[in-house]
N, C-alpha and C positions, 0 to 999 in steps of 0.2 A: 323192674318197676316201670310200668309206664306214666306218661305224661297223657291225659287226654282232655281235648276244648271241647267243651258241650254250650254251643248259643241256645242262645234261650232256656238255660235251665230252671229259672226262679216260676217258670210257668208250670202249668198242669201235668204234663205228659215228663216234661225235662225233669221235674223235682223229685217225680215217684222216680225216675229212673236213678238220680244222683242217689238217692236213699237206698237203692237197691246196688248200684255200686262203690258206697260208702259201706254200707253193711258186711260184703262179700269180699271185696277188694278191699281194705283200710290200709294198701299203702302205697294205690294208685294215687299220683300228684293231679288233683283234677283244678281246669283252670274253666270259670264261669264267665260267658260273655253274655251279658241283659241289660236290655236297654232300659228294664222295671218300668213298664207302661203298664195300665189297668192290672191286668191278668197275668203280670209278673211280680213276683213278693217274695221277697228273701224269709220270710217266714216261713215258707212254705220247705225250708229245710233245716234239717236237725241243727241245734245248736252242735252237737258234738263233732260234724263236718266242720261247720263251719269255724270251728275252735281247734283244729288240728294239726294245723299246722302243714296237711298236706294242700288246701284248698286258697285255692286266691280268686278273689273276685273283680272283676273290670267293669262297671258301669259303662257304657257303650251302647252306640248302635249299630249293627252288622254290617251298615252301610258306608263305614267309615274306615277304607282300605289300609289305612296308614296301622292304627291299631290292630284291624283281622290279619294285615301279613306278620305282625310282630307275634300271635298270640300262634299263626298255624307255625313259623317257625322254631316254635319251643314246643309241642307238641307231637307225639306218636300217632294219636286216634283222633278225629276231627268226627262230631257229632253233631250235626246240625237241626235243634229244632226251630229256632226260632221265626218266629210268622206272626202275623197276623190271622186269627183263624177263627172269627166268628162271622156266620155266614148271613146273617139278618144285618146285621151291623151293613156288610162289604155290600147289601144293594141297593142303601142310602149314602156311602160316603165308604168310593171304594180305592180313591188313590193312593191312599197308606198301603194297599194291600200289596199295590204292582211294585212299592218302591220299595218297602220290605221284604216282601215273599220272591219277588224276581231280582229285584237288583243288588238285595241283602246276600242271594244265594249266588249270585254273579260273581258278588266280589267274593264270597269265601272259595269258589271253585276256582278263580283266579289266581286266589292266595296260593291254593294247593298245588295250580299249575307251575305255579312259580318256585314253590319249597314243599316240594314231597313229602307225606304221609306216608303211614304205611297201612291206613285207611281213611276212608272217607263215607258216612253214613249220614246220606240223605234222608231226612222225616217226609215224605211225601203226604198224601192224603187218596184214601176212596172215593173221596168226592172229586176228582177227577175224570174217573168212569162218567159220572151222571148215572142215569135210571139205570139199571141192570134189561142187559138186552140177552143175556145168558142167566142160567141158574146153575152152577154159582159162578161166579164172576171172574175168572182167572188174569193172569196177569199180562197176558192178549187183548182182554176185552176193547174195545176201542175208546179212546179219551175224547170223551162227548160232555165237558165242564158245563153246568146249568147258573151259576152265577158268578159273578166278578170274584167272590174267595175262590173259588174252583178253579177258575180260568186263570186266574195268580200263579196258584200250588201246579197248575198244570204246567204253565211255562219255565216255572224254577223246578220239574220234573223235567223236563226234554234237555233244559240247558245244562242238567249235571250231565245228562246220559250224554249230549253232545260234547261236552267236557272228554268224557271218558272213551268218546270215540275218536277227540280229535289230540289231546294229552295226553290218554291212556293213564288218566288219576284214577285210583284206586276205589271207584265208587260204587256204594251199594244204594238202592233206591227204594225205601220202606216207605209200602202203602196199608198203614193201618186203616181199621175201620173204627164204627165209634166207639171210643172209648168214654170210658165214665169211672169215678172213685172218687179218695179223696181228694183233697187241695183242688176240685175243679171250682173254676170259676163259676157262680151260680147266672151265667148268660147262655148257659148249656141248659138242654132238656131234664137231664138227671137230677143235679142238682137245684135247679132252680122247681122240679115237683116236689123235691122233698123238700126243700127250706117253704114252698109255698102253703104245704102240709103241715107242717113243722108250728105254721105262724095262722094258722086255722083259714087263708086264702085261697080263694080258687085257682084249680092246676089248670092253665090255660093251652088248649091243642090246636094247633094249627089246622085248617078241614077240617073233616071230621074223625081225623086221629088214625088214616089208614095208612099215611105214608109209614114203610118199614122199614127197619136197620140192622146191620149185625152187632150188636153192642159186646164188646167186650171189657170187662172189668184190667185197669193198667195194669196191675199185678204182672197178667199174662202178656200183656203188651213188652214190661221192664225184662222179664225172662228171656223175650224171642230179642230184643237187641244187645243182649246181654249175650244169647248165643250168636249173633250176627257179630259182634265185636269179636269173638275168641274162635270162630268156626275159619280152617285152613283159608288163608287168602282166594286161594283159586278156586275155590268150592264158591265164596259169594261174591267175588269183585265183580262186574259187570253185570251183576243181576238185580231185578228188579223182584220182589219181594212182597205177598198180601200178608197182611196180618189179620186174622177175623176167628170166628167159630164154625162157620158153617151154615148158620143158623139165623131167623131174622124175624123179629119181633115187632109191632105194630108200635107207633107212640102210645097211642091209645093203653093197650096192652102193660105199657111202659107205668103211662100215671094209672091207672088202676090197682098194679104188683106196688107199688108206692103206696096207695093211698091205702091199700091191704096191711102194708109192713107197719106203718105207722098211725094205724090203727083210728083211721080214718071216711066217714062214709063216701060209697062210690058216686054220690050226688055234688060232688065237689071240684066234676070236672066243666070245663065252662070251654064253649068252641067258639071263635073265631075263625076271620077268612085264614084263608089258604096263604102262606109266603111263595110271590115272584118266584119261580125258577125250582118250586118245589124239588125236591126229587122223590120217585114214588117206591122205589125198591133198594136195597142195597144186600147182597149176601156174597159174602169171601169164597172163593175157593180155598182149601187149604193145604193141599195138595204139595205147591211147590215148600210151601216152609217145614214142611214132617220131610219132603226130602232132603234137601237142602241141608237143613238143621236140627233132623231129629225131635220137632219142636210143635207141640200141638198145646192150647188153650185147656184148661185144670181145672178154672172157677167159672159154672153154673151162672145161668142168670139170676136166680134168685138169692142163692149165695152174694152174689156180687152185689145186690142191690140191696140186700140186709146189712151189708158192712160198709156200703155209701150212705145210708140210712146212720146208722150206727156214728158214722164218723160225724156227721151235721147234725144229729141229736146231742152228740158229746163237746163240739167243738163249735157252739155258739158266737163265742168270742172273735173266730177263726173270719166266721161269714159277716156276721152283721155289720163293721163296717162296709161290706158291699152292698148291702141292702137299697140302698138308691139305687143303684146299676140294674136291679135283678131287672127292671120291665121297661128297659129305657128302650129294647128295639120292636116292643109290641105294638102289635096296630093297633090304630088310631080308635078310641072309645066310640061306641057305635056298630062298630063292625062285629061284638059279638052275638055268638046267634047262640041257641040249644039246639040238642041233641035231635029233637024232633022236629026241628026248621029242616 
């Protein structure tokens, strides 16, 4: 049986994953560190974990060494998601970002140096990369961060690997690309088109809706660190790791298959300016995780977005209290334009 700390799991990306190793593992001892800010919500997993007797949870924040060395030395697998990671947010009011994302990850790679793992798995981000200067983007590409969340994620990027260069802690360095499903927070693109659909509002695109992404649905996200946890230590320790499809879809593109799914006209999309530090491409390489791990992406874009659809059609209750939040980091009224400006 193992023991494994997952920070940040009461968020988006950490919750699908606890569900996914509640479901398959039910008699791993999983220990939760969340500091429950906005975008953290113990809701956002199963009563059944949470009543099992195997799970305990820490209110905390990552940045609090005294707690993180207590929690990495009762622990086997150390999983680090917790960040700050909303990117419109981080380029009006970005100091949370550096003191969480770099100094949060400081101390847990600290803790580690001090009381061994027998892993450690970094959540990085593709928004490190910035624009894509290759097609597709492998895990060479050079780290060219375009806003203050990037440039965060990027530093608590370097400082594990420096960790692992200078400690030799056991660490893996996961650079997913976008993800989307359920339990996301609707200050994301995904969900905030469909809850915007959903409530007969217009889906607001940043430009004119060209920037593109490789979106993958969590599902295939929760699978590949699921195989990075269980795959032979010396196959991934030192390795830095994409996670994506291949593949890369316009916003635009994005709120239209939405406004399609939820049966809504394509007259619904509304353009404002461009966000600071845009970035204009992003698509995975996928290459090293099928070697590495046997491990390639299963759910379709459209599938994926029928069943993010699906889940905010069914799960009202879920979102609305966040309803105030959805358009707190949009620009300023005025600045929208149409299609034909």
């Amino acid at each position: 049986m193992k023991t494994v700390l997952v920070t940040g799991g009461a968020g988006f990306i950490g919750s699908n994953f606890l569900r996914h190793l509640h479901g398959r593992y039910p008699d791993y001892r999983i220990l939760l560190l969340d500091a429950l800010t906005y975008a953290g919500n113990l809701d956002n997993l199963p009563d059944a974990l949470k009543s099992n007797g195997q799970f305990e949870f820490f209110h905390g924040n990552i940045t609090q060494a005294e707690l993180v060395q207590q929690l990495v030395q009762r622990s086997d697998v150390v999983i680090h998601f917790a960040a700050e990671s909303h990117v419109a947010k981080s380029i009006y009011d970005n100091s949370i970002f550096f003191e969480t994302d770099v100094i949060g990850t400081h101390v847990i790679a600290d803790a580690i140096a001090k009381y061994p793992v027998e892993r450690f798995i970094h959540i990085s981000t593709s928004e490190v990369y910035g624009t894509a200067l290759t097609e597709p983007m492998d895990e060479n590409h050079p780290l060219n961060p375009m806003s203050p969340y990037a440039a965060a994620k990027a530093g608590a990027d370097r400082l594990v690997y420096a960790y692992r260069q200078t400690y030799d802690i056991p660490a893996v360095i996961i650079r997913p690309f976008n993800n989307y499903g359920p339990y996301q927070h609707l200050e994301k693109a995904v969900p905030n088109f469909i809850v915007s659909a959903l409530l007969d509002q217009p889906l607001t695109v940043h430009g004119m809706g060209e920037a593109s992404r490789d979106w993958m649905f969590v599902e295939d996200t929760c699978h590949a660190l699921d195989a990075v946890m269980h795959a032979p230590l010396e196959t991934v320790a030192g390795q830095t790791i994409n996670l994506g499809t291949g593949r890369d879809t316009s916003v635009l593109e994005i709120a239209q298959l939405i406004l399609g799914l939820t049966g809504k006209p394509q007259d619904r999309i509304e353009f404002t300016s461009d966000r600071p530090g845009q970035v204009t491409r992003h698509i995975s390489s996928t290459a090293k995780a099928r070697a590495l791990l046997d491990w390639k992406h299963t759910i379709n874009l459209k599938d994926g977005l029928a069943r993010a659809v699906d889940f905010y059609r069914d799960n009202r209750g879920w979102w609305e209290r966040f309803l105030w939040m959805k358009d707190a980091w949009k620009p300023e009224p005025g600045l929208a334009r149409t299609r034909s400006e």
